[in-house]
Biotite code that builds the C-alpha atoms (Angstrom):
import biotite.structure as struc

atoms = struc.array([
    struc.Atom([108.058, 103.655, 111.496], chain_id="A", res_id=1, res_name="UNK", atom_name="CA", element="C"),
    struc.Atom([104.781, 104.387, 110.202], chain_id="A", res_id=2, res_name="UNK", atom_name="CA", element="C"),
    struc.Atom([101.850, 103.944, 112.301], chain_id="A", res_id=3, res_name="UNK", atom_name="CA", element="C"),
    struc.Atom([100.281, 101.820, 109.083], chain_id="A", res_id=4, res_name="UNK", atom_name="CA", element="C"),
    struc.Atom([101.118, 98.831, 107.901], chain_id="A", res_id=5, res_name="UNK", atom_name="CA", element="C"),
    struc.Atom([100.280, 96.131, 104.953], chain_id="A", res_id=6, res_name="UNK", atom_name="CA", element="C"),
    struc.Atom([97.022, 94.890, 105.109], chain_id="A", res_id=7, res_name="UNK", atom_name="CA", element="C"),
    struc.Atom([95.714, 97.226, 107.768], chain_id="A", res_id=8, res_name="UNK", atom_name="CA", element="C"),
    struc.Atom([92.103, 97.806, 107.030], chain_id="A", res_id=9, res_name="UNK", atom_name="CA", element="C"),
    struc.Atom([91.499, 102.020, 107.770], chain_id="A", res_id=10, res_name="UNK", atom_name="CA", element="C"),
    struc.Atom([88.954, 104.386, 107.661], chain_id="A", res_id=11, res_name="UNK", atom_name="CA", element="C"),
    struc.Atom([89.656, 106.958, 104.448], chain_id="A", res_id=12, res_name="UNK", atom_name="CA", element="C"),
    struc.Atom([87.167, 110.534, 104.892], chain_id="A", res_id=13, res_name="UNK", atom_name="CA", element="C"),
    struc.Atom([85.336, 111.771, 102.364], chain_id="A", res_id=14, res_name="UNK", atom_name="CA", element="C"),
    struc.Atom([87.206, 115.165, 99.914], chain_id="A", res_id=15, res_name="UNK", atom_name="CA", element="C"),
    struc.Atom([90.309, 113.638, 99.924], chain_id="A", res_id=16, res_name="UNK", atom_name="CA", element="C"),
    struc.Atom([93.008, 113.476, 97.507], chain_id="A", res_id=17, res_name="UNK", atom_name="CA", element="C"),
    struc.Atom([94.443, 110.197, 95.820], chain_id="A", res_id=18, res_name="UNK", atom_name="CA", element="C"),
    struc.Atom([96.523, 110.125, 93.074], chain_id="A", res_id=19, res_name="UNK", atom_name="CA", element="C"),
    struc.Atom([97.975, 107.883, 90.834], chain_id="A", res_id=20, res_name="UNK", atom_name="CA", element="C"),
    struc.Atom([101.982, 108.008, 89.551], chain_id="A", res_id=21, res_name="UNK", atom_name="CA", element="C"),
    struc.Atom([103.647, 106.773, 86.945], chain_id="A", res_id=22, res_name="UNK", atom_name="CA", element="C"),
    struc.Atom([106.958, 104.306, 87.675], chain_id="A", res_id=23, res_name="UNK", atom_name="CA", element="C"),
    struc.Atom([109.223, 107.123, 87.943], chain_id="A", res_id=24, res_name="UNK", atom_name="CA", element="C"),
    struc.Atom([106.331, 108.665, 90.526], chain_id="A", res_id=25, res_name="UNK", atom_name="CA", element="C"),
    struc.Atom([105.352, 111.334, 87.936], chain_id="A", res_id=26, res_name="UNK", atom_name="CA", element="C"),
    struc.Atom([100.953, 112.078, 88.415], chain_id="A", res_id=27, res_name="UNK", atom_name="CA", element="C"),
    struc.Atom([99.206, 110.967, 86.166], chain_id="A", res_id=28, res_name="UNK", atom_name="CA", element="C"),
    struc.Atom([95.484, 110.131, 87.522], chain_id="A", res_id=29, res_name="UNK", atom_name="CA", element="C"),
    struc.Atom([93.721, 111.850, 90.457], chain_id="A", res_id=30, res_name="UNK", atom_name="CA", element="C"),
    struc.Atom([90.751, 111.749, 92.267], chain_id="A", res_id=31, res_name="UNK", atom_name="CA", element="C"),
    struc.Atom([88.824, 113.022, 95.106], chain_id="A", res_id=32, res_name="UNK", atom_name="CA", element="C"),
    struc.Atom([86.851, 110.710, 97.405], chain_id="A", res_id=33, res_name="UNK", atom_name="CA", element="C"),
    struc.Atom([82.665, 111.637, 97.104], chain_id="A", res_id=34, res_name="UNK", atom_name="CA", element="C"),
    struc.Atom([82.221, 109.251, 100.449], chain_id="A", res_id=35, res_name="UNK", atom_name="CA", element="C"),
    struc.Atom([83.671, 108.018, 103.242], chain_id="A", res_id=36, res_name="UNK", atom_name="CA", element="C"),
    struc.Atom([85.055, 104.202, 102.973], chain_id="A", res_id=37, res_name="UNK", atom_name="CA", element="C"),
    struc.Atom([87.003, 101.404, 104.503], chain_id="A", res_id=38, res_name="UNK", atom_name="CA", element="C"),
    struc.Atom([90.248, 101.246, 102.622], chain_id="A", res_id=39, res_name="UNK", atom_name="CA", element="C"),
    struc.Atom([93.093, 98.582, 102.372], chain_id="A", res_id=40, res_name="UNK", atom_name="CA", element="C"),
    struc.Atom([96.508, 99.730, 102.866], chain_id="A", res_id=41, res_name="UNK", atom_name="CA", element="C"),
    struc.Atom([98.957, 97.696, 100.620], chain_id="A", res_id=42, res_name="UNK", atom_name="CA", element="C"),
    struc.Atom([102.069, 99.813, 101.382], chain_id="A", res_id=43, res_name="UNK", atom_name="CA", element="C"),
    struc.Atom([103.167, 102.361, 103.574], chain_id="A", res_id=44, res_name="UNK", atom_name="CA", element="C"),
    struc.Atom([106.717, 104.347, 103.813], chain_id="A", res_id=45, res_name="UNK", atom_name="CA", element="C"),
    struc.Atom([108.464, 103.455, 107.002], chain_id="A", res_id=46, res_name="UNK", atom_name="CA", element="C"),
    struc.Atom([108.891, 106.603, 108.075], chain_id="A", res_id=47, res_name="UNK", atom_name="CA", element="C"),
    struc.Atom([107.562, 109.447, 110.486], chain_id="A", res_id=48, res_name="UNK", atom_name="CA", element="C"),
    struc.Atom([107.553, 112.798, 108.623], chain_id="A", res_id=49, res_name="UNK", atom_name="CA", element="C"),
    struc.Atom([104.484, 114.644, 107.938], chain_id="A", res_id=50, res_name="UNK", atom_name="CA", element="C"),
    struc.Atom([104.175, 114.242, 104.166], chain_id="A", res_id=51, res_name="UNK", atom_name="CA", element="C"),
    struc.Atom([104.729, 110.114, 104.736], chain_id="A", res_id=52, res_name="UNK", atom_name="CA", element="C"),
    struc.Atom([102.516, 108.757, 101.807], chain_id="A", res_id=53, res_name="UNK", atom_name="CA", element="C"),
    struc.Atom([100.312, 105.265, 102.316], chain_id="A", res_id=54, res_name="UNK", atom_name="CA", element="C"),
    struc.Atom([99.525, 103.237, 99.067], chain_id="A", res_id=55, res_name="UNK", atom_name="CA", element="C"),
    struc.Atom([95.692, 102.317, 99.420], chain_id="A", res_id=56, res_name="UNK", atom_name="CA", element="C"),
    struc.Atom([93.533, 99.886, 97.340], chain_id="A", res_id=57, res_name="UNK", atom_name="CA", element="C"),
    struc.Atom([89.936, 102.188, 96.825], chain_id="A", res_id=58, res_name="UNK", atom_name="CA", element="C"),
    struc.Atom([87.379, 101.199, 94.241], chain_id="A", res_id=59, res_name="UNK", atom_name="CA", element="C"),
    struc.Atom([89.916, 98.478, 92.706], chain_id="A", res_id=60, res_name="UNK", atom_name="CA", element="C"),
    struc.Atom([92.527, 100.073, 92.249], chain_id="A", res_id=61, res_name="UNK", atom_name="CA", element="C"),
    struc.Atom([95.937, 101.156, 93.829], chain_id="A", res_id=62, res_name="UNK", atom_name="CA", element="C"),
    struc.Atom([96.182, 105.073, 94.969], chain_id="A", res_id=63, res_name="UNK", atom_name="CA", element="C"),
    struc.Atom([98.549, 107.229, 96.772], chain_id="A", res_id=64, res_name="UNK", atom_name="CA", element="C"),
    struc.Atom([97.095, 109.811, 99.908], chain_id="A", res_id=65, res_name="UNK", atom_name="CA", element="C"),
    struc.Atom([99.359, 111.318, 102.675], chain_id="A", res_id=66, res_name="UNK", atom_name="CA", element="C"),
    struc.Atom([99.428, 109.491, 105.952], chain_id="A", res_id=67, res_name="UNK", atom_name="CA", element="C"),
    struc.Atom([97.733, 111.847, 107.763], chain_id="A", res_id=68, res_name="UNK", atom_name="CA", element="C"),
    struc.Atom([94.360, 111.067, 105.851], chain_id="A", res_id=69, res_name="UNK", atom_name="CA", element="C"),
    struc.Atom([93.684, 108.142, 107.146], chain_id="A", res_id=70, res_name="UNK", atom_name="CA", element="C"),
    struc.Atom([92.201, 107.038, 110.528], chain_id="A", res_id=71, res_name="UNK", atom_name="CA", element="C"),
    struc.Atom([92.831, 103.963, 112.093], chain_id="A", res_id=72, res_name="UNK", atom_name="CA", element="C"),
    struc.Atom([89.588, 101.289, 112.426], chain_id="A", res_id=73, res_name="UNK", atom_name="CA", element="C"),
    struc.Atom([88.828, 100.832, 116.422], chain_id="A", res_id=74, res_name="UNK", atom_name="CA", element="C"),
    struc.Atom([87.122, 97.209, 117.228], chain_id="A", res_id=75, res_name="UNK", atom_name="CA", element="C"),
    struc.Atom([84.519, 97.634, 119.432], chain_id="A", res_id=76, res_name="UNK", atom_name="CA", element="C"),
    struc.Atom([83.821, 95.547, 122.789], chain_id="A", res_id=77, res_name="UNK", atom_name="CA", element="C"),
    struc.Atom([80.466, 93.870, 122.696], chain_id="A", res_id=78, res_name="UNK", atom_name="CA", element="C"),
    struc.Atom([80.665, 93.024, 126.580], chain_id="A", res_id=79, res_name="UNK", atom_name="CA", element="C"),
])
C-alpha cells in the first residue's frame, strides 16, 4: 500500500522531476521544480516498490514524480 494517499497534502523539494503522459502513459511534458512547495496528491499506485509513481496537482495542473520525492507534512504541537 502506498504510504500516500488522495488528498494528502505533502511537501515536494526543489530539482525534481514531474512529467506529464499522454493516455497511453507516453511523456509528453516535463518539468523540474525551481522551489520547494506544498503539493496535493490526487492519486497514488497502491503499491510498495521503489519506482511507485504519485499523481500530484503543482502550479494547476496534474504531474507524475516517483514516490520517493515526496515528504510527508508533520503537524506541529503548539502545547
Amino acid at each position: 500500500m502506498s504510504r500516500f494517499k488522495k488528498g494528502d497534502l505533502v511537501y515536494l523539494p526543489s530539482q525534481v522531476r514531474l512529467i506529464q503522459t499522454d493516455l497511453a502513459g507516453n511523456p509528453v511534458k516535463q518539468k523540474v521544480v525551481e522551489k520547494p512547495q506544498n503539493v496535493l496528491v490526487i492519486g497514488a499506485e497502491d503499491t510498495t516498490l521503489i519506482n511507485s509513481v504519485a499523481t500530484i496537482l503543482c502550479d494547476g495542473e496534474h504531474w507524475h514524480t516517483p514516490l520517493r520525492n515526496l515528504c510527508p507534512i508533520v503537524e506541529a504541537s503548539c502545547d
